[in-house]
BAVO-224235 format. One record per residue (C-alpha): residue number from 0; residue in one letter; x, y, z. Coordinates in nm, 4 decimals, m for minus. Example, Ala and Ser with C-alpha at 12.3 -4.5 7.8 and 13.67 -1.06 7.14 Angstrom:
2
- k/r/u/v/w
- 0/A/1.2300/m0.4500/0.7800
- 1/S/1.3670/m0.1060/0.7140
//
This chain:
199
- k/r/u/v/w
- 0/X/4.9357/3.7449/m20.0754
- 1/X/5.2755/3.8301/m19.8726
- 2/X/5.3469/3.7714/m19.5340
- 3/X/5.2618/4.0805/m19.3308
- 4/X/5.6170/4.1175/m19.1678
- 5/X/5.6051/4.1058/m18.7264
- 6/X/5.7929/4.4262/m18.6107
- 7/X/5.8167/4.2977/m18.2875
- 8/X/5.9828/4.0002/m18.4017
- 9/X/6.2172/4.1704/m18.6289
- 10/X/6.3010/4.3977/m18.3995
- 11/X/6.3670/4.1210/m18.1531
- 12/X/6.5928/3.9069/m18.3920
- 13/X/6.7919/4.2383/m18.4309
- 14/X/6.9005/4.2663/m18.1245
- 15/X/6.9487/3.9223/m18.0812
- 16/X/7.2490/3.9326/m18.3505
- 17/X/7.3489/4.2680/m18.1994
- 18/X/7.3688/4.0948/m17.8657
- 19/X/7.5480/3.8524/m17.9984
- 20/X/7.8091/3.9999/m18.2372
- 21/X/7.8522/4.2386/m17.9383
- 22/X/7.9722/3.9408/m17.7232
- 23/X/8.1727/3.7784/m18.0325
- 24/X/8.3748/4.1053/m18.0960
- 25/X/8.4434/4.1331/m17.7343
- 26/X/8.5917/3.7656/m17.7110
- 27/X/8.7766/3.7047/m18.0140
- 28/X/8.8219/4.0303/m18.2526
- 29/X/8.6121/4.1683/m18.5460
- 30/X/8.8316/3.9435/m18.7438
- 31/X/8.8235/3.6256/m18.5145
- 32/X/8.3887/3.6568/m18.5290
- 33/X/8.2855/3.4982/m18.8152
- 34/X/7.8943/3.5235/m18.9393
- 35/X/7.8379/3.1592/m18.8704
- 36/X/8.0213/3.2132/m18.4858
- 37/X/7.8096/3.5187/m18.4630
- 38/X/7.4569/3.3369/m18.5661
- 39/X/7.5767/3.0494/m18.3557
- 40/X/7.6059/3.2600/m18.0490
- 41/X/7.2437/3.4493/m18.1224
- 42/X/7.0952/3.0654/m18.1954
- 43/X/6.9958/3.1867/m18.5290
- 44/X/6.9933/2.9925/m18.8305
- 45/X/7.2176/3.1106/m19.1887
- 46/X/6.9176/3.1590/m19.3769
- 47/X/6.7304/3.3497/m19.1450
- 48/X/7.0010/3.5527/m19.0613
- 49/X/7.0199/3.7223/m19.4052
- 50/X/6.6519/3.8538/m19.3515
- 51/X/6.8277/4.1379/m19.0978
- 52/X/7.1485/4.2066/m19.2129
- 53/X/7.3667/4.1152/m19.5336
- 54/X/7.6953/4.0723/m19.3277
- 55/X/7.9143/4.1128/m19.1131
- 56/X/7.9851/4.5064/m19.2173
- 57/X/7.5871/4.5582/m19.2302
- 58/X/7.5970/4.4202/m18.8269
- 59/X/7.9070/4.6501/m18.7167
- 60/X/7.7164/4.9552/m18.8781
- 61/X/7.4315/4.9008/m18.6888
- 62/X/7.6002/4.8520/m18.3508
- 63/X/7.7979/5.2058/m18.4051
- 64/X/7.4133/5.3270/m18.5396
- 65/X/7.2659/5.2283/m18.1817
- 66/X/7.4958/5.4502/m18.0047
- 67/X/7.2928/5.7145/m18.1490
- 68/X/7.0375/5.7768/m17.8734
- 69/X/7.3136/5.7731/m17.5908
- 70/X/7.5012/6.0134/m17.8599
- 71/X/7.1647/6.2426/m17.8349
- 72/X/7.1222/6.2096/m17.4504
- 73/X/7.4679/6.3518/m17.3699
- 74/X/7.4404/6.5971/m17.6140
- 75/X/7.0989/6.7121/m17.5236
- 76/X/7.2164/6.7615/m17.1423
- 77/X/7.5128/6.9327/m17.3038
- 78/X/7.2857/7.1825/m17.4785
- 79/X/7.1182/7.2518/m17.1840
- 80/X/7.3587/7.3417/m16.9323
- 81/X/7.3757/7.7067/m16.9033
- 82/X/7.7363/7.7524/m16.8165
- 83/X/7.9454/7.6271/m17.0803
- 84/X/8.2463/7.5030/m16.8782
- 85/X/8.0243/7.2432/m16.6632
- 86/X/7.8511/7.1145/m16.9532
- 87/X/8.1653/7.0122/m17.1287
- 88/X/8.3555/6.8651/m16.8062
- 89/X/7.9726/6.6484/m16.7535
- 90/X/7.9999/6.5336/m17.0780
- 91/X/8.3059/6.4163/m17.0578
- 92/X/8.2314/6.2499/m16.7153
- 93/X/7.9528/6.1075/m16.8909
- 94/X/8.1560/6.0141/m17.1845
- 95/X/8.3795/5.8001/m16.9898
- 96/X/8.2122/5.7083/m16.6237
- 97/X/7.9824/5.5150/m16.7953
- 98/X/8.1888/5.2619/m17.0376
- 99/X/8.2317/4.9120/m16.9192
- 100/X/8.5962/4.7574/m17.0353
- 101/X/8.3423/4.4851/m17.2434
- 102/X/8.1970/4.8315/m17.4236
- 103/X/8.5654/5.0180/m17.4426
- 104/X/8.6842/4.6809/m17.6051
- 105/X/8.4254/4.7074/m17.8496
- 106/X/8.4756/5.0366/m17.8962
- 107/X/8.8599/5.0016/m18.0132
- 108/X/8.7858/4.7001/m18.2259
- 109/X/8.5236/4.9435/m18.4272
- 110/X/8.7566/5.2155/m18.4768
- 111/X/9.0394/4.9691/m18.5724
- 112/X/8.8089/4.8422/m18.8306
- 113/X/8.6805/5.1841/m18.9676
- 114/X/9.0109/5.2849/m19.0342
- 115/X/9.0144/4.9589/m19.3534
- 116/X/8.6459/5.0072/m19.3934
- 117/X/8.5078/5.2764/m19.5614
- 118/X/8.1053/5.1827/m19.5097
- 119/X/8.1955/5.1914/m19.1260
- 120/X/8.4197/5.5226/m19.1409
- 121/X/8.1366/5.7099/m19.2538
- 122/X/7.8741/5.5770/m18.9976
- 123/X/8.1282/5.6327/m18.7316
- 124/X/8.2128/5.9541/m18.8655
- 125/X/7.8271/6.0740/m18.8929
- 126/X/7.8597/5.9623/m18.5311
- 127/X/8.1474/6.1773/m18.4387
- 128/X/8.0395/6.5203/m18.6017
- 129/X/7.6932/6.4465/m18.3770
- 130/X/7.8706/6.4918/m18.0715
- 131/X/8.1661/6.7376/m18.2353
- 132/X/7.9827/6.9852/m18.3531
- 133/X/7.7931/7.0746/m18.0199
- 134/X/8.1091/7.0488/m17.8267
- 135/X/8.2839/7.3151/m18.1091
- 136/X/7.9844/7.5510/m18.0100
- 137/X/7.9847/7.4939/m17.6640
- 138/X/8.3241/7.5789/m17.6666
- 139/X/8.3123/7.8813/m17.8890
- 140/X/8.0383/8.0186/m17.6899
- 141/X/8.2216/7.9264/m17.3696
- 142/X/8.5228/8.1655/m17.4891
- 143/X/8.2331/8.4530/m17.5717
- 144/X/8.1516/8.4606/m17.2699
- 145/X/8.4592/8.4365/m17.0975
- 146/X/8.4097/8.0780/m16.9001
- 147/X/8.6246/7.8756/m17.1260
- 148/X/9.0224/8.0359/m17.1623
- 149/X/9.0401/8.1733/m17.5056
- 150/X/9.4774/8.0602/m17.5515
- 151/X/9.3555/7.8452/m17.7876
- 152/X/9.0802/7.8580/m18.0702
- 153/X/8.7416/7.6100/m18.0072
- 154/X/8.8143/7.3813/m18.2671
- 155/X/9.1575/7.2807/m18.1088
- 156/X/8.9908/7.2832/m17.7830
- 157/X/8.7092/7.0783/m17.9099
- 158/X/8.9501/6.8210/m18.0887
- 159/X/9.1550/6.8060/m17.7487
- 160/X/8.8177/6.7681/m17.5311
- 161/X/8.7031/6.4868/m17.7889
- 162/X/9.0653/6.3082/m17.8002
- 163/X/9.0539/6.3238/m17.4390
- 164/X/8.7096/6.0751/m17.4175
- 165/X/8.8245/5.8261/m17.6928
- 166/X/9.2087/5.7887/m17.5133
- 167/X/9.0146/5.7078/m17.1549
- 168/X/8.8125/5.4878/m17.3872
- 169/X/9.1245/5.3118/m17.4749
- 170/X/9.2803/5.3093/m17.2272
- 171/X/8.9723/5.1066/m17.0230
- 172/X/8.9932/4.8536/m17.3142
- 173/X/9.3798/4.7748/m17.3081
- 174/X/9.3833/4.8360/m16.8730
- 175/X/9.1393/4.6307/m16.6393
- 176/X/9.2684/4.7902/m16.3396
- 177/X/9.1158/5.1396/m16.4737
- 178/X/8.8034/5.2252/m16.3115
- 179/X/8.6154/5.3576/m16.5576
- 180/X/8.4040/5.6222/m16.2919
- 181/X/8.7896/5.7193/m16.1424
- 182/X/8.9162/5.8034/m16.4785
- 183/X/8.6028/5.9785/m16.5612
- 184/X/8.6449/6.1952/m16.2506
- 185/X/9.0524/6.2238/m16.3195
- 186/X/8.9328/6.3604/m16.6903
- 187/X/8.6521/6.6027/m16.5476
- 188/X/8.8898/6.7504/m16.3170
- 189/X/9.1582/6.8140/m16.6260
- 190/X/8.8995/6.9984/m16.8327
- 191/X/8.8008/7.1835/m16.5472
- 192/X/9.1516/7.3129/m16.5030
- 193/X/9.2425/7.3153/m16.8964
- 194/X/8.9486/7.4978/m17.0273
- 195/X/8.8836/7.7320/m16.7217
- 196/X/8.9491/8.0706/m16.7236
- 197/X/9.1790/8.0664/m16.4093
- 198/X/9.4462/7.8269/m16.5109
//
């Protein structure tokens, strides 16, 4: 008779590797963090290691999967906000404020590997219209009712609101000086000003 399998455990190991590759990534590159250096670092053996994920690819999907709850919280206080304008300069506070330059590293070494992988451009890009979409009709609804300036249409305002986040994003990776909170608050302040009705 099979092995009943111990979620907990699974689960456990999982976020071991996570942990791990996280830290590996960080240090030395997507390309620099082998399997072996990654199961090394998580104190897992090879042959276990193939019971939660079949590589290396298999790991990095999973890492961009787990943003999905955070994805969902900023969204959800997004949708929630009655006035438009607010809800799209908090999530962009939000966005940002909360990135350490260990996550914004990570961050750019995922999207410099999505753009050669194709398994990893599509989670990142299920990722991305998650968060897009509800900014395109906070936007558009922002413009209907005349909080959000209407010079340009929602999806260019969207694209600009969204291109805003990942360049802070970057910009914390490649700058250690940058604060992440004081850019946050320098981007808030921008969208307040772009997007508003009065500028």
């Amino acid at each position: 008779m099979p092995r009943k399998k111990d979620e907990a455990l699974h689960a456990s190991r999982v976020r071991q590797i996570l942990d791990a590759a996280r830290t590996c990534f960080v240090a030395h590159g997507f390309h620099g963090s082998s399997m072996r250096r990654i199961l090394d670092t998580a104190g897992i053996s090879s042959g276990g290691a193939y019971n939660y994920f079949s590589g290396k690819d298999d790991i990095v999907s999973a890492l961009v999967e787990s943003e999905r709850p955070d994805i969902d919280r900023l969204v959800k206080r997004l949708t929630d906000c009655k006035d438009p304008l607010t809800g799209i300069a908090r999530l962009v506070f939000d966005s940002i404020g909360y990135y350490s330059r260990e996550d914004a590293v990570l961050a750019a070494e995922i999207y410099a590997e999505s753009c050669r992988n194709p398994a990893i451009y599509k989670v990142m890009q299920a990722n991305a219209e998650r968060i897009g979409r509800p900014v395109r009709e906070t936007i558009a609804r922002g413009i209907e009712s005349g909080k959000i300036t209407d010079r340009y249409a929602a999806a260019d305002l969207a694209e600009w609101v969204l291109a805003l986040i990942d360049g802070y994003v970057g910009r914390i990776a490649i700058c250690p000086g940058l604060e992440p909170k004081k850019a946050a608050q320098t981007a808030k302040k921008s969208v307040l000003e772009f997007l508003g009705c009065g500028s």
